[in-house]
C-alpha positions as semicolon CSV with decimal commas, in nm:
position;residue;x (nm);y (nm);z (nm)
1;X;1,587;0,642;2,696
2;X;1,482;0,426;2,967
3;X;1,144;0,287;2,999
4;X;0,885;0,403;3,259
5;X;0,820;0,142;3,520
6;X;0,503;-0,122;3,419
7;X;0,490;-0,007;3,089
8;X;0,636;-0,207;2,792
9;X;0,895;-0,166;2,597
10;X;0,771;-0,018;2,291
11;X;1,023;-0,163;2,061
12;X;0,908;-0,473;2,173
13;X;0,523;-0,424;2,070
14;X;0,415;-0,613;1,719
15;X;0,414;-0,379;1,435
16;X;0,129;-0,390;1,229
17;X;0,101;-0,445;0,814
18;X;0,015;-0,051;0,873
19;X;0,331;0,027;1,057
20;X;0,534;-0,204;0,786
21;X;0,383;0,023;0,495
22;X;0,449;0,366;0,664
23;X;0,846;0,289;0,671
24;X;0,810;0,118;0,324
25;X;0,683;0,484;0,218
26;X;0,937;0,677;0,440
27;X;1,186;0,465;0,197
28;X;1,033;0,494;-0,083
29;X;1,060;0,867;-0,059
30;X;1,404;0,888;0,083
31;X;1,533;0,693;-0,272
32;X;1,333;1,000;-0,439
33;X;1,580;1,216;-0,286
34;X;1,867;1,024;-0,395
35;X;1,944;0,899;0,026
36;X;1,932;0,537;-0,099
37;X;1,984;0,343;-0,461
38;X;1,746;0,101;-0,579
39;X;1,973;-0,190;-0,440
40;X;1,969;-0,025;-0,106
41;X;1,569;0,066;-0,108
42;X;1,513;-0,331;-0,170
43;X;1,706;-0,495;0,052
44;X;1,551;-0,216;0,336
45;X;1,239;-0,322;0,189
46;X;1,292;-0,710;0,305
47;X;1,417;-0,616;0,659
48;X;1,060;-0,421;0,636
49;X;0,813;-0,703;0,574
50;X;1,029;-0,941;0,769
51;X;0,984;-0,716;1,119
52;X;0,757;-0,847;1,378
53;X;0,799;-0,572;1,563
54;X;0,878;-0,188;1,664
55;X;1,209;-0,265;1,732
56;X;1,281;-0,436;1,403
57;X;1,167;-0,138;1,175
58;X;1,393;0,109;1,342
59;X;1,766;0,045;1,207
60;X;1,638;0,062;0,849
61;X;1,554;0,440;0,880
62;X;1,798;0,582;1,177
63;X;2,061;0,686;0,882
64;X;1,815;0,920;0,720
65;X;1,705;1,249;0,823
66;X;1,439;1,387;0,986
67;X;1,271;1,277;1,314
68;X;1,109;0,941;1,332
69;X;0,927;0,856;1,005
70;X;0,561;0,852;1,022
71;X;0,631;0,446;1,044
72;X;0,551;0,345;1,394
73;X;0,236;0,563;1,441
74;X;-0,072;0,338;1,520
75;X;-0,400;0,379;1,412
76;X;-0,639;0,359;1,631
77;X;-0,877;0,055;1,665
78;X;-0,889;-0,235;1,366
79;X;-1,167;-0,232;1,098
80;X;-1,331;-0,663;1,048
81;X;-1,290;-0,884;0,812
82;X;-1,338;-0,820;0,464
83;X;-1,395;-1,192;0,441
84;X;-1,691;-1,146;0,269
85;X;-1,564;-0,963;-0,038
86;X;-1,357;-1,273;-0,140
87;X;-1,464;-1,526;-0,421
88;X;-1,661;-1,487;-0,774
89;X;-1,565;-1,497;-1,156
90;X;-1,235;-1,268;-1,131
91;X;-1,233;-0,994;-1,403
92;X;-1,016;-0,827;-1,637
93;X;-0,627;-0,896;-1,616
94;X;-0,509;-0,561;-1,723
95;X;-0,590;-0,209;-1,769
96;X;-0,401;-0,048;-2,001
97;X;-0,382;0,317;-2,114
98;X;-0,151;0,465;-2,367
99;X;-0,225;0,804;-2,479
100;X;-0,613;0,781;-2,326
101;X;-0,789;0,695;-1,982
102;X;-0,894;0,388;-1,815
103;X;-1,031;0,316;-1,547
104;X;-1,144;-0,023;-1,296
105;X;-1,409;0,076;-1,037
106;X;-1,742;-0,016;-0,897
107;X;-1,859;-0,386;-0,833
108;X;-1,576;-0,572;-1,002
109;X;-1,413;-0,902;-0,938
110;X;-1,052;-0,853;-0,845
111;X;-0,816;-1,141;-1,009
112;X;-0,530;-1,298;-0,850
113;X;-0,292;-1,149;-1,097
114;X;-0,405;-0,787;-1,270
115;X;-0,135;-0,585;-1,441
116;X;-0,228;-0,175;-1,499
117;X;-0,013;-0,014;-1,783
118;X;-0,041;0,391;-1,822
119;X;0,191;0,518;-2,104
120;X;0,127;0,876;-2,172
121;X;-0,252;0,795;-2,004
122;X;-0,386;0,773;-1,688
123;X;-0,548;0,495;-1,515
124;X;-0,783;0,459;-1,189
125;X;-0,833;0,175;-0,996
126;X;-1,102;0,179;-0,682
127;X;-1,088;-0,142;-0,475
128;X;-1,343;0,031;-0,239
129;X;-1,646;-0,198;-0,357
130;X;-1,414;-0,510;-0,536
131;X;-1,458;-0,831;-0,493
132;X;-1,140;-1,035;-0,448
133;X;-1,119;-1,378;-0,675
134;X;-0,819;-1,471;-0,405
135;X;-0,741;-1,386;-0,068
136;X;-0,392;-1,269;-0,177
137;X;-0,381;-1,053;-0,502
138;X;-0,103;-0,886;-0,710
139;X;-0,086;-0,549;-0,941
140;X;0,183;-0,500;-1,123
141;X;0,129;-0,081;-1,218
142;X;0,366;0,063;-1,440
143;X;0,337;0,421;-1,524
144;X;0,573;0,599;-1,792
145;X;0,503;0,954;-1,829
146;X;0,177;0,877;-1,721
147;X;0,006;0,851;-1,371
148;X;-0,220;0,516;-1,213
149;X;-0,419;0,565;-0,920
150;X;-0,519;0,272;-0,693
151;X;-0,752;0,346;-0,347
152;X;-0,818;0,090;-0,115
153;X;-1,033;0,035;0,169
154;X;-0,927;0,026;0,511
155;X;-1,025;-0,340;0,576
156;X;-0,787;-0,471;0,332
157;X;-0,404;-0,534;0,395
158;X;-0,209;-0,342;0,128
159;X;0,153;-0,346;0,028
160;X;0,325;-0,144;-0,208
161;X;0,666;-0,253;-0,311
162;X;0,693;-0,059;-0,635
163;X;0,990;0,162;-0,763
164;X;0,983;0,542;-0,850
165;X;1,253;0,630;-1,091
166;X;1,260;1,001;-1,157
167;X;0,918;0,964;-1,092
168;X;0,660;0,877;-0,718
169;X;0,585;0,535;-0,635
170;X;0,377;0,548;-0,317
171;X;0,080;0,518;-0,047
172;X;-0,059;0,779;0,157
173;X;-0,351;0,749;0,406
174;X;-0,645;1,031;0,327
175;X;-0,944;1,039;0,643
176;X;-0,958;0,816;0,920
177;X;-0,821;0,468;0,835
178;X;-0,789;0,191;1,094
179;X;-0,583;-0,140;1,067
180;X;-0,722;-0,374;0,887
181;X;-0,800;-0,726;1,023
182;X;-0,519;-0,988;1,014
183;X;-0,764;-1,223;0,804
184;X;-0,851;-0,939;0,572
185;X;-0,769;-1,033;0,187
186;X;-0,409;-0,889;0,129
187;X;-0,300;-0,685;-0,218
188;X;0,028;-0,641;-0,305
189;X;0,117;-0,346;-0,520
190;X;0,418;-0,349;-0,718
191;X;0,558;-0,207;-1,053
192;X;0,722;0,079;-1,164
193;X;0,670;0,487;-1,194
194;X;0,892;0,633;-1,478
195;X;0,838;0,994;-1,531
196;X;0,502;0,938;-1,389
197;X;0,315;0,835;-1,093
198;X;0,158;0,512;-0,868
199;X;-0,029;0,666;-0,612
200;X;-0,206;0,450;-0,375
201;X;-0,424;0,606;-0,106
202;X;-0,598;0,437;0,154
203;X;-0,955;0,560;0,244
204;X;-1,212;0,473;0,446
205;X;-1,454;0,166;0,294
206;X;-1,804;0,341;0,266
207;X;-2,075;0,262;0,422
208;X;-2,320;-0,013;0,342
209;X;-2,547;0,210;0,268
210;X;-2,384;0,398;0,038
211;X;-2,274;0,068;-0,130
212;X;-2,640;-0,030;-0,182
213;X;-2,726;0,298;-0,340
């Protein structure tokens, strides 16, 4: 397909941490399938968060089916900083739930390193009104027959590199999300879904006001 005169190449254009974690989940869900083996769905993975642009995501999908994956679809405008939201005492290091509920929401201090454990349980984690102790920020989810549910904000850079085996290791968007900021604190989601479930769903951050409530 050639390109229309004065416009630029699209596979040229910088792909954004959103674009990144739409082919992530396009991957994620293909190894669901059975298209790709974990080995395969990890080294995919790297090419993914190594891309600086369009271009760069597109051989790691154009040997599955289906049309182009909802990867290089941009959002429209970026969301500031969540600058603010970043220092204080961090808090718990875990939440873990085996046959019972748990659940990390509200006005909490994120920690640099939190680990979420759901066996038989379920588990819900809201970073819509955290604090981060750290700009950058790790949880390590593992669900076995049991289901964790993580929603973040739209002005915070998420990315989920977890596994589903027989099970759904994921993000979704839900309303309308924008990119965040480049300088927005960044969470990585990792872990593992075993006959259960990591959902993460991004939402829109609420309103001050509702925050102050």
């Amino acid at each position: 397909m050639t390109e229309q005169p004065g416009l630029p190449d699209r596979r040229q254009l910088r792909a954004s941490d959103a674009d990144r974690e739409r082919v992530a989940t396009f991957l994620q869900q293909a190894m669901s399938e059975g298209r790709l083996t974990t080995v395969e769905l990890e080294e995919r993975l790297g090419a993914v968060y190594a891309a600086k642009t369009l271009g760069e995501l597109e051989p790691v999908t154009i040997d599955l089916p289906g049309a182009q994956p909802p990867a290089v679809q941009h959002n429209q405008g970026t969301v500031a900083p969540a600058t603010d939201r970043i220092g204080g005492e961090p808090g718990s290091k875990a939440s873990i739930a085996i046959m019972s509920g748990a659940d990390r929401k509200g006005r909490w201090v994120v920690p640099h390193q939190h680990t979420s454990f759901a066996f038989w349980g379920g588990i819900d984690i809201d970073l819509r009104e955290a604090r981060f102790a750290e700009k950058h920020s790790t949880i390590n989810a593992v669900a076995i027959m049991g289901g964790i549910g993580i929603t973040v904000p739209d002005d915070i850079i998420v990315e989920v590199t977890g596994i589903g085996f027989m099970g759904y290791f994921g993000i979704e968007n839900k309303g309308e999300v924008a990119d965040p900021h480049p300088d927005a604190p960044r969470v990585k989601i990792t872990g593992l879904a075993f006959w259960g479930a990591v959902e993460v769903i991004r939402k829109p951050r609420k309103k001050r006001k509702q925050l102050e409530e």
